[in-house]
LUMGUZA-982411 format. One record per residue: residue number from 1; chain; x, y, z of N, C-alpha, C in turn. Coordinates in steps of 0.1 Angstrom, whole numbers, plus 5000, padded with zeros to 4 digits. Layout:
LUMGUZA-982411
NUM A X Y Z X Y Z X Y Z
...
END
This chain:
LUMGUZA-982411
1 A 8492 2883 6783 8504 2879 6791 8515 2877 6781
2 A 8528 2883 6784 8541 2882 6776 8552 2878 6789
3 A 8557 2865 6778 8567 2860 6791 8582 2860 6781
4 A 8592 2869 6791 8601 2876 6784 8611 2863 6788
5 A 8607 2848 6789 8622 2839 6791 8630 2842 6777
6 A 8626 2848 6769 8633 2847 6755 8647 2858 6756
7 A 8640 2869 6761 8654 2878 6758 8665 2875 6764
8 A 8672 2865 6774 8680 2859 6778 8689 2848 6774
9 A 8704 2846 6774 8708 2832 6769 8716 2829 6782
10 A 8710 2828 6792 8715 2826 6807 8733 2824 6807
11 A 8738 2827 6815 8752 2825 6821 8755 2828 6837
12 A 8764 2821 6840 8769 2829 6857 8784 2829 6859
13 A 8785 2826 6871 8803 2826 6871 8801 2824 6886
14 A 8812 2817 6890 8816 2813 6903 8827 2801 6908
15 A 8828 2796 6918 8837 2783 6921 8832 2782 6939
16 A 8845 2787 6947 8840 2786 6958 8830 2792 6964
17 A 8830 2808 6957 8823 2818 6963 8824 2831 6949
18 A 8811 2838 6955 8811 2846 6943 8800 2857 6943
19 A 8807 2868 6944 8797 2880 6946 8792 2892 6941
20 A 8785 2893 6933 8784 2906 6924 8775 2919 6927
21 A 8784 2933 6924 8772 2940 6926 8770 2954 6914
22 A 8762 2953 6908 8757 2955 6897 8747 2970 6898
23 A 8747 2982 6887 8744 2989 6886 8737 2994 6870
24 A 8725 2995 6874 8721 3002 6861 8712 3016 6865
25 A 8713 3026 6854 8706 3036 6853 8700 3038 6842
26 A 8685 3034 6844 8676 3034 6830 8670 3049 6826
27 A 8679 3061 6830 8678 3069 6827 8693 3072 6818
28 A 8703 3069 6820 8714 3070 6812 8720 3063 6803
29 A 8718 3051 6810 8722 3037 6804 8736 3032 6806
30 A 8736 3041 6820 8749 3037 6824 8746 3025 6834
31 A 8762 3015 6833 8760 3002 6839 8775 2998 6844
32 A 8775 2990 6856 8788 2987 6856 8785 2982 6870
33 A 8797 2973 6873 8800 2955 6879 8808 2957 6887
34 A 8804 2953 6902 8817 2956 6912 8812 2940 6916
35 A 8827 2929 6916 8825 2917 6924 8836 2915 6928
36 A 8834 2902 6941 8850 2905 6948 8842 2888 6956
37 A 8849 2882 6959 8849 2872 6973 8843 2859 6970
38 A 8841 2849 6966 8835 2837 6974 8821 2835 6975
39 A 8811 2832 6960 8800 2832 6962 8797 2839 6947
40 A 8784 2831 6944 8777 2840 6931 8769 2849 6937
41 A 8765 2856 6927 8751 2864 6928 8742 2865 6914
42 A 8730 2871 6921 8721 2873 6911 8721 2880 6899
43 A 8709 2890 6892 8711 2892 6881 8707 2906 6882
44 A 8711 2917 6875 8700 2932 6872 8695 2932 6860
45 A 8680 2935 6862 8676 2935 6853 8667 2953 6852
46 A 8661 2955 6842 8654 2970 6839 8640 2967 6831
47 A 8626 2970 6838 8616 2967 6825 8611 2984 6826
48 A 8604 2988 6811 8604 3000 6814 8588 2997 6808
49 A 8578 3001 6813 8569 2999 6810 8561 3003 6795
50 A 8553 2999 6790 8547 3008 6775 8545 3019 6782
51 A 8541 3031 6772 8535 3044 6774 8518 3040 6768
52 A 8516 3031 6785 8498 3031 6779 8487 3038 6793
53 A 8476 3038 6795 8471 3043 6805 8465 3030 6816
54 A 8473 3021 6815 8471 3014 6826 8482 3008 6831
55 A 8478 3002 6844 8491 2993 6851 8493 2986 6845
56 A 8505 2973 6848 8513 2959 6840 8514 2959 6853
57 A 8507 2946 6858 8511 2935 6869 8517 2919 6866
58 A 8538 2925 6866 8547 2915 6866 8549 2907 6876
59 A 8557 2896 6868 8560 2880 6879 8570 2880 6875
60 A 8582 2878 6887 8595 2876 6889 8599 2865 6891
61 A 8608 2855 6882 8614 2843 6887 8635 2852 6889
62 A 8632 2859 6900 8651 2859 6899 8657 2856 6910
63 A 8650 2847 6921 8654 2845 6928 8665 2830 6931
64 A 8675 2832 6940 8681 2816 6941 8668 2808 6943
65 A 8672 2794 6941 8661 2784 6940 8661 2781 6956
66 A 8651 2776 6963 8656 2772 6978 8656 2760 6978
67 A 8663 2749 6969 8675 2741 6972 8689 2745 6974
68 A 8691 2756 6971 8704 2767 6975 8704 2774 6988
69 A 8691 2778 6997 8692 2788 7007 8700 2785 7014
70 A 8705 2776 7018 8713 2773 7028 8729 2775 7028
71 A 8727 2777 7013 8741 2786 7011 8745 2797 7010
72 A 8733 2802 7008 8732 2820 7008 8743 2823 7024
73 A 8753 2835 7019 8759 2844 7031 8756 2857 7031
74 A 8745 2858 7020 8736 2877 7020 8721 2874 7018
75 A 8709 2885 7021 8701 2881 7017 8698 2882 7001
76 A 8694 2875 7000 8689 2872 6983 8674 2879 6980
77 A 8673 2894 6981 8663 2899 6976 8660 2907 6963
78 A 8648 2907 6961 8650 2918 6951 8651 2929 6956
79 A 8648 2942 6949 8649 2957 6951 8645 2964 6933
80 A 8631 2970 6936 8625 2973 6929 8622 2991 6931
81 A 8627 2998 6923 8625 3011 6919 8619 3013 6910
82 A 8604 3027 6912 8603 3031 6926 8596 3020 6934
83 A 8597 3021 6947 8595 3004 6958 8575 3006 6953
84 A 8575 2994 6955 8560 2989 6952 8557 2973 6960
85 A 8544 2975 6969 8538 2964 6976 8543 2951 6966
86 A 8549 2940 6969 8554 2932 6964 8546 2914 6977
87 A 8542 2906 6968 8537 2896 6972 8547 2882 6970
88 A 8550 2870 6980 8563 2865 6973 8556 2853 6976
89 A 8557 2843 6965 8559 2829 6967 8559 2820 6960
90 A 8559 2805 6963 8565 2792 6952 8556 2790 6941
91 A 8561 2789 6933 8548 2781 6923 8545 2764 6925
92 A 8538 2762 6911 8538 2747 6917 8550 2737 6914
93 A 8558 2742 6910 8572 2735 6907 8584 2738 6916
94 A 8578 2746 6933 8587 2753 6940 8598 2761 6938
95 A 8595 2773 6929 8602 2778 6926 8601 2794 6935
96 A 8610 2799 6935 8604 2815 6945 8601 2822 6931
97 A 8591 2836 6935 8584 2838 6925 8581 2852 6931
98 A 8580 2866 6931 8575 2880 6931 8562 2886 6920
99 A 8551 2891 6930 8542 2898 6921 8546 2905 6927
100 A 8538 2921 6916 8535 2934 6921 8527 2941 6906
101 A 8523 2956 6913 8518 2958 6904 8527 2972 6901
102 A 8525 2975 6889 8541 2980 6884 8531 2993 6877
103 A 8532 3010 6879 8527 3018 6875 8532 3023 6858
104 A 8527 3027 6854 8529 3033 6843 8544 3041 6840
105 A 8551 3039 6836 8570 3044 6834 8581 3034 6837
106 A 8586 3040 6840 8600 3033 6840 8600 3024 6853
107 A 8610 3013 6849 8611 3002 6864 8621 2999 6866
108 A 8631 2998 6874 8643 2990 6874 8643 2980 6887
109 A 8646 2967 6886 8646 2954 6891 8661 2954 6891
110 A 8665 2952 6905 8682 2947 6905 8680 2936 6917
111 A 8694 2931 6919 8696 2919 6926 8708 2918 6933
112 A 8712 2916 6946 8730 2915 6944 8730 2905 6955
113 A 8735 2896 6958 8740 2885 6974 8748 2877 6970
114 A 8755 2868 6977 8767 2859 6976 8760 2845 6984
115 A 8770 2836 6979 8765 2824 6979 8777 2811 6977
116 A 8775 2804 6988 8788 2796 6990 8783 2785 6983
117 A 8798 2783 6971 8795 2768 6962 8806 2759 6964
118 A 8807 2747 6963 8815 2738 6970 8827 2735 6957
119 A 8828 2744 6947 8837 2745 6935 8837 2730 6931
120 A 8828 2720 6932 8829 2708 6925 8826 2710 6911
121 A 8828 2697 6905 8820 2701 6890 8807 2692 6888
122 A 8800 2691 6877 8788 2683 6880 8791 2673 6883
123 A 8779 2663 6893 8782 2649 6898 8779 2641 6885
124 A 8787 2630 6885 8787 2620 6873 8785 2608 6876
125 A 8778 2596 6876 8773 2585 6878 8770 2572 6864
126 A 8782 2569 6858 8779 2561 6847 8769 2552 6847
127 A 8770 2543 6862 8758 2535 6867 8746 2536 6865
128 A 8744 2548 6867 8734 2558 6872 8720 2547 6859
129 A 8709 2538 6870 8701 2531 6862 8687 2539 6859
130 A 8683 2532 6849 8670 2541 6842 8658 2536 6846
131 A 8648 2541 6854 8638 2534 6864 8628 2530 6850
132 A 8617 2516 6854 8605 2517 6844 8598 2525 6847
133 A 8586 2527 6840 8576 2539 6840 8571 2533 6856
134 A 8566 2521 6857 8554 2523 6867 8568 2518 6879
135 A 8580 2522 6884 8587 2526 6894 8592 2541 6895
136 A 8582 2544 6888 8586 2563 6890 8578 2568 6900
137 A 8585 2580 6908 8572 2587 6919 8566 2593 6907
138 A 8554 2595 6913 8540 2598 6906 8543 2614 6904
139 A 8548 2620 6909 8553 2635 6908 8560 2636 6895
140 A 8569 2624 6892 8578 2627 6882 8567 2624 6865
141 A 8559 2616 6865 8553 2618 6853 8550 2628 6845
142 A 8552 2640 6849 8543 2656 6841 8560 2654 6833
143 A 8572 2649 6839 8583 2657 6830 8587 2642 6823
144 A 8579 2635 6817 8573 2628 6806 8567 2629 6793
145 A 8559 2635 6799 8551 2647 6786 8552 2657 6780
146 A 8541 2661 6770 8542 2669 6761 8540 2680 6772
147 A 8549 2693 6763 8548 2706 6770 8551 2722 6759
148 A 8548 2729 6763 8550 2744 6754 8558 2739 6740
149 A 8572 2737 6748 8587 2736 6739 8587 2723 6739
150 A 8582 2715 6740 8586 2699 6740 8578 2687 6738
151 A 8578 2684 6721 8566 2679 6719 8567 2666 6715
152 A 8568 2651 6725 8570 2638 6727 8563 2636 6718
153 A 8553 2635 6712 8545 2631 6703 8549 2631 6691
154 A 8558 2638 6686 8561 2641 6674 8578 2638 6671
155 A 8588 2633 6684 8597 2630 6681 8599 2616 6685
156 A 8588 2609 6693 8597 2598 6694 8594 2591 6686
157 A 8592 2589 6671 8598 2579 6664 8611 2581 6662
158 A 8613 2594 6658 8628 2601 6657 8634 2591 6667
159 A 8634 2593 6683 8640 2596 6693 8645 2579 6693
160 A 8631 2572 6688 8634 2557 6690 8643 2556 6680
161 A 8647 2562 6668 8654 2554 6656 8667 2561 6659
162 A 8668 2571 6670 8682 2574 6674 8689 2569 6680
163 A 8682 2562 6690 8685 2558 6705 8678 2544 6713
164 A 8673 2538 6703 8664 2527 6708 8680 2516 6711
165 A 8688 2517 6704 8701 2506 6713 8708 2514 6719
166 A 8711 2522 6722 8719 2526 6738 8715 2522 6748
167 A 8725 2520 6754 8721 2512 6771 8713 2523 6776
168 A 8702 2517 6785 8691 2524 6790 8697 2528 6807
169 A 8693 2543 6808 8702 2551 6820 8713 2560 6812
170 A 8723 2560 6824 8731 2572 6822 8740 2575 6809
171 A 8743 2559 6801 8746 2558 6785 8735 2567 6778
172 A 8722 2563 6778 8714 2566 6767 8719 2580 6768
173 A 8710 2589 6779 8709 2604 6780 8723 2613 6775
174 A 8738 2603 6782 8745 2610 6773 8750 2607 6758
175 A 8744 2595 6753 8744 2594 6739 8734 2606 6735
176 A 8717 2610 6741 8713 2619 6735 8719 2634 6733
177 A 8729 2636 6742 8734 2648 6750 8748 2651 6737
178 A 8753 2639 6731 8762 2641 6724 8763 2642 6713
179 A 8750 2637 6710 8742 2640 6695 8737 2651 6692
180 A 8734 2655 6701 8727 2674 6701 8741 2681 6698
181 A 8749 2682 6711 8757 2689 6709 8767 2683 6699
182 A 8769 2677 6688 8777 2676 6675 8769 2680 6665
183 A 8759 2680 6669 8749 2687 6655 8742 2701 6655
184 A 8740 2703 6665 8730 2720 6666 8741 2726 6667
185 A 8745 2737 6661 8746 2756 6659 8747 2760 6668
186 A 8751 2765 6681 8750 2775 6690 8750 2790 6686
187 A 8745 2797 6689 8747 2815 6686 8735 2823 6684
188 A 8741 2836 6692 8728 2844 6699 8717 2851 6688
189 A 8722 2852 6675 8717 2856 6667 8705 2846 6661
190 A 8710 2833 6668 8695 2823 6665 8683 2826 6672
191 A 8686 2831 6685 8674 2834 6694 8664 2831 6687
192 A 8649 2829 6695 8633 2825 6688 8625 2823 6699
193 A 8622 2832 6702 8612 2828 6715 8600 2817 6711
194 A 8597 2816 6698 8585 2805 6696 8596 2792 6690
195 A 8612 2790 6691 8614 2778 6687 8613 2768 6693
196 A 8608 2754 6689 8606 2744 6697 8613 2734 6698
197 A 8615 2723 6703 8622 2711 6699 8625 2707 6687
198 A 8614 2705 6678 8612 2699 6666 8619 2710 6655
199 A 8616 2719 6658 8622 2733 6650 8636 2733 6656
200 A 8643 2725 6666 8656 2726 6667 8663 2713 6660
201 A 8652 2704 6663 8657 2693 6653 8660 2697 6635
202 A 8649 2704 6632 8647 2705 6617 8663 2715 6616
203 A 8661 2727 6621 8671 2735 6618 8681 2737 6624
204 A 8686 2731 6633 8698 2722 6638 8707 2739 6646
205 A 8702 2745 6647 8704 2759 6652 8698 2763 6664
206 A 8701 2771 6670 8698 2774 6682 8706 2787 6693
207 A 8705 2787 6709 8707 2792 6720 8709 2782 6731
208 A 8712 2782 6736 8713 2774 6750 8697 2766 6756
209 A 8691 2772 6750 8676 2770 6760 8672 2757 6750
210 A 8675 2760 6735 8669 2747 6727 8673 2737 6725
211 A 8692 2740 6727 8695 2725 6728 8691 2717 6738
212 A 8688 2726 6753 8681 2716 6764 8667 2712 6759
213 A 8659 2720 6752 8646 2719 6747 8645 2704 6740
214 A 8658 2700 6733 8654 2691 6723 8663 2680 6734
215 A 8672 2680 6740 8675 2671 6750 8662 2663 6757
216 A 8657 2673 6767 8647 2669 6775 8632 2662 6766
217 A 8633 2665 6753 8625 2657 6744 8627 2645 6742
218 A 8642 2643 6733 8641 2632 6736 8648 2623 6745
219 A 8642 2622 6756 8649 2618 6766 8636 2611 6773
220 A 8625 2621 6773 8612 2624 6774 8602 2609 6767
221 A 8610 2611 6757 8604 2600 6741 8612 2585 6751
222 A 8623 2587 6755 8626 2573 6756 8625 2566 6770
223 A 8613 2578 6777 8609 2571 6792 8618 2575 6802
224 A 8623 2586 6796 8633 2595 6810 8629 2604 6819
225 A 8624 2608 6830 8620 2619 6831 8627 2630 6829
226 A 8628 2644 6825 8635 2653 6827 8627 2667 6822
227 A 8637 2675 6831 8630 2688 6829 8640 2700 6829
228 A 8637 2712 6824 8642 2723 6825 8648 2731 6836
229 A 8662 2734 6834 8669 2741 6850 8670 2751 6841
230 A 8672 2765 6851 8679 2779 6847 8685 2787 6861
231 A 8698 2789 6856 8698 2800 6861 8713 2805 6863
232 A 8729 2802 6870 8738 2812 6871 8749 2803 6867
233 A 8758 2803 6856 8768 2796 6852 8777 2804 6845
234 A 8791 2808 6850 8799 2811 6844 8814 2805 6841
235 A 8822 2814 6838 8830 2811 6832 8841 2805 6844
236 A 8837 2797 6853 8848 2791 6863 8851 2775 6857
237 A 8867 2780 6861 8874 2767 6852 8870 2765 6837
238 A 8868 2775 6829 8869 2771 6817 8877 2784 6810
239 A 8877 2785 6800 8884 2796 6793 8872 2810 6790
240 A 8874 2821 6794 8863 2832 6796 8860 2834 6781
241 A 8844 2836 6778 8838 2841 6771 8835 2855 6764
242 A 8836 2860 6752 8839 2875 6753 8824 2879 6753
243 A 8815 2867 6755 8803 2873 6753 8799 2882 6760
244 A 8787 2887 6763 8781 2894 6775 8772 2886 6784
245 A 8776 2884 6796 8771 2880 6807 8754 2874 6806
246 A 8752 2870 6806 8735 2860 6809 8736 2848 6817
247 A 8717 2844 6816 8717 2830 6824 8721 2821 6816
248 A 8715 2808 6820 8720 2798 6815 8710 2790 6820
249 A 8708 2784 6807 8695 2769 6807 8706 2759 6809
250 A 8701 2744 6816 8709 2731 6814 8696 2726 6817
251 A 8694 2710 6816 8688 2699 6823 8690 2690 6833
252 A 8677 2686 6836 8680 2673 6851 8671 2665 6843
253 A 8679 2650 6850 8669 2637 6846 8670 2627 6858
254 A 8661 2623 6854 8657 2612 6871 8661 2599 6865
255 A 8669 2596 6871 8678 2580 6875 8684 2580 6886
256 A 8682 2566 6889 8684 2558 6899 8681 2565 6912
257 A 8667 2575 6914 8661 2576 6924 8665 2590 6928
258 A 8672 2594 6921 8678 2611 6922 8676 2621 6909
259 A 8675 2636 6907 8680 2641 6898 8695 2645 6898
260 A 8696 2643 6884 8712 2643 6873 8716 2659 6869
261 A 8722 2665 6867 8727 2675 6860 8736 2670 6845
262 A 8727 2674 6836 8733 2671 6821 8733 2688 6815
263 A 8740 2687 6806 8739 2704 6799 8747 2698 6780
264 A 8731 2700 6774 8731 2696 6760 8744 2706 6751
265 A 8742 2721 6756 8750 2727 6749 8763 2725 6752
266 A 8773 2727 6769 8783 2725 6773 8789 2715 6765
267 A 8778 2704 6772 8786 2686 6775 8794 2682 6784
268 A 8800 2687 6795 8809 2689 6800 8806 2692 6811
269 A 8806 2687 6824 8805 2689 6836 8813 2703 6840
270 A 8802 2711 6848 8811 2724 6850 8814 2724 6863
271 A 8819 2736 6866 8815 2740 6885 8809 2755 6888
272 A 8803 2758 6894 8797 2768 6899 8780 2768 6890
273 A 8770 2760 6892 8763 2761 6889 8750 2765 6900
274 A 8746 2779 6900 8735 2788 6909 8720 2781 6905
275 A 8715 2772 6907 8700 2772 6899 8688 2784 6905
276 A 8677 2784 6899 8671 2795 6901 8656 2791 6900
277 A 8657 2782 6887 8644 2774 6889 8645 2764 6881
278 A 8633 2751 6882 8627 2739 6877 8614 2738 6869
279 A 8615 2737 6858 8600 2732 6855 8603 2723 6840
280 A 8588 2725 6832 8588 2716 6820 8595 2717 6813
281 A 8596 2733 6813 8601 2735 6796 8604 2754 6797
282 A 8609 2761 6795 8613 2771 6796 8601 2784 6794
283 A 8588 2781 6789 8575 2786 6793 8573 2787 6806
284 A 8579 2775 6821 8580 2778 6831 8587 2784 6842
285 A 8593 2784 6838 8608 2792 6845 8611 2807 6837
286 A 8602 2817 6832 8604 2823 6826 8608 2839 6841
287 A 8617 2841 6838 8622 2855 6843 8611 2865 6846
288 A 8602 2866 6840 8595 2879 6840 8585 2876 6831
289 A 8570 2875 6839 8557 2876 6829 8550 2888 6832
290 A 8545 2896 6821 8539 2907 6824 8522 2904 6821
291 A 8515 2908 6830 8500 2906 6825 8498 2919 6824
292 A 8503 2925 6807 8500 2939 6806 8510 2945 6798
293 A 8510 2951 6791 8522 2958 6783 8534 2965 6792
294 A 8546 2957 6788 8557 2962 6794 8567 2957 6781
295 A 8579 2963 6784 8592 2965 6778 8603 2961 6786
296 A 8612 2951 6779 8623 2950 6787 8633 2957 6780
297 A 8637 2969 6785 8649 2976 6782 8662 2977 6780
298 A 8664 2971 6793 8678 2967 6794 8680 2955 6803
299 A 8690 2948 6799 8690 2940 6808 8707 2936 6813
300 A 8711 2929 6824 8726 2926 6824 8727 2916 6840
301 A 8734 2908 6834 8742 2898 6848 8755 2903 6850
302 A 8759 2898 6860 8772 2899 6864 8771 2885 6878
303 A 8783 2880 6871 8783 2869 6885 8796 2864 6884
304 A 8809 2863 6892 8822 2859 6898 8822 2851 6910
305 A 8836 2848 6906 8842 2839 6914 8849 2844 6929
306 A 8845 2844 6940 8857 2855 6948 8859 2846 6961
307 A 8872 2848 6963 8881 2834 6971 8881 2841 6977
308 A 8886 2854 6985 8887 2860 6996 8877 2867 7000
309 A 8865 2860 7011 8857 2871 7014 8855 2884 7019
310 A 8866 2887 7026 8871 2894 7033 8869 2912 7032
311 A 8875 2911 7015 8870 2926 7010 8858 2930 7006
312 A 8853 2920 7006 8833 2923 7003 8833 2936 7007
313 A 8831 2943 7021 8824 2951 7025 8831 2962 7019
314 A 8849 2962 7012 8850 2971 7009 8850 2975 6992
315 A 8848 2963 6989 8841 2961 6978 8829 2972 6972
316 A 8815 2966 6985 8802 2969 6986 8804 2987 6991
317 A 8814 2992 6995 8818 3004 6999 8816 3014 6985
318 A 8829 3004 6980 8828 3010 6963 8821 3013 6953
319 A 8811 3002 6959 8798 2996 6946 8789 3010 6950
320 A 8787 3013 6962 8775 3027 6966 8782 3035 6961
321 A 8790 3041 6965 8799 3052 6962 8803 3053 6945
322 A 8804 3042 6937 8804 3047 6921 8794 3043 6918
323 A 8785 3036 6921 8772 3031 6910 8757 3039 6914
324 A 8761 3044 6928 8752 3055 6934 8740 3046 6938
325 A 8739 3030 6944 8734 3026 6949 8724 3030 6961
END
């Protein structure tokens, strides 16, 4: 089993609305981005399988999360070429999820729907109080513990000699949130699919996914619950990126009887945030696990902001007619 959450440094884009529609040809390597209206959308993605003599039966995490469906204004499917029996559903951390079994050659996975966001930015709650252990729901304990990327055991003495006097609740978490982000490295050339917390602590370097990795640790360490989010964040209301388009990791933490949105790398409350999925640690929420040799070839997001819905369809006109949809 190879789980490809690594080839990603997540991003999205949106405000009120936001719709993208995305073309690749994993025969050319031609690619290109039609968006227009009011609503994000998903991601395209390409796996091309090894050249071996058997099948690879992949798992898809690219769907909106359904704490979102109700914003959906398209359907939010995939579309897998060539088409193949596909099986759909939650895991245990309700997330939507696609098997299938994927033949030997080439595969291309695309995505395209719109999605109404209320252009807020994250909610903020200074109050916001820090529950004791035995007033937590019993559900919340697993995002306590040790996990893949996140190993309580080994930082919270650390975590206590960081953070043992900050006020307990929504001070602490963003004292730990401020500390990350004035000391770790950002940049894509750090990528490490085996980095962990403690290796983000040591080498103060990283991608998006580790500074949440070492957030949710210690946060973890100091009796917080929290856990790993991914999935569509772009460049609305801030100054655009010359990067190239991806997802995007942030975190939630449980106080005062709700989950929080914090983001270790930002810091900075955004708006247009798509989630996609929830779990421990970014071992769970992984994009794509193959039970079987596969390749991810190519990959690409595209996700905008679009205030007038209006031209969508002639938009979506365009998108068939040059991307050969």
């Amino acid at each position: 089993m190879r789980d490809n959450d690594h080839i990603c440094e997540f991003v999205e884009r949106r405000s009120r609305a936001a719709t993208v529609h995305f073309h690749f040809n994993p025969e050319t390597g031609e690619h290109g981005g039609m968006l227009e209206a009011g609503v994000v959308q998903p991601a395209t993605s390409a796996l091309s399988a090894a050249p071996a003599n058997h099948a690879d039966t992949p798992r898809l995490r690219l769907n909106v999360h359904p704490s979102r469906t109700a914003d959906l204004r398209e359907p939010d499917e995939l579309h897998i070429e060539p088409t193949v029996r596909t099986d759909k559903y939650d895991d245990r951390f309700g997330n939507r999820c696609t098997r299938f079994l994927a033949s030997q050659g080439k595969l291309r996975i695309w995505n395209s729907t719109l999605i109404q966001d209320s252009a807020e930015k994250d909610q903020v709650n200074y109050q916001a109080r820090q529950h004791p252990v035995e007033e937590l729901p019993v559900d919340n304990l697993t995002y306590l513990m040790n996990s893949r990327y996140c190993e309580v055991d080994r930082l919270s003495n650390i975590a206590t000699e960081l953070f043992a006097n900050t006020a307990p609740g929504w001070g602490r978490v963003q004292a730990i949130v401020n500390w990350i982000h004035g000391r770790v490295q950002f940049g894509y050339q750090h990528a490490r699919a085996t980095r962990t917390a403690l290796d983000v602590y040591t080498e103060r370097v990283g991608v998006c996914r580790d500074f949440q990795h070492l957030a949710i640790t210690f946060c973890r360490c100091m009796h917080i619950p929290a856990r790993y989010a991914t999935g569509y964040l772009g460049d609305i209301g801030v100054p655009a990126s010359p990067a190239p388009m991806d997802f995007s990791a942030w975190f939630e933490v449980y106080l005062d009887g709700r989950w929080w949105t914090f983001d270790a790398r930002h810091n900075a409350p955004r708006i247009g945030r798509i989630l996609m999925a929830t779990g421990r640690d970014a071992a769970d929420v992984a994009m794509t696990t193959s039970f079987g040799m596969a390749e991810l070839t190519k990959f690409s997001v595209v996700t905008a902001e679009v205030r007038d819905v209006a031209p969508i369809l002639d938009l979506r006109s365009h998108a068939v007619g040059s991307s050969g949809f």
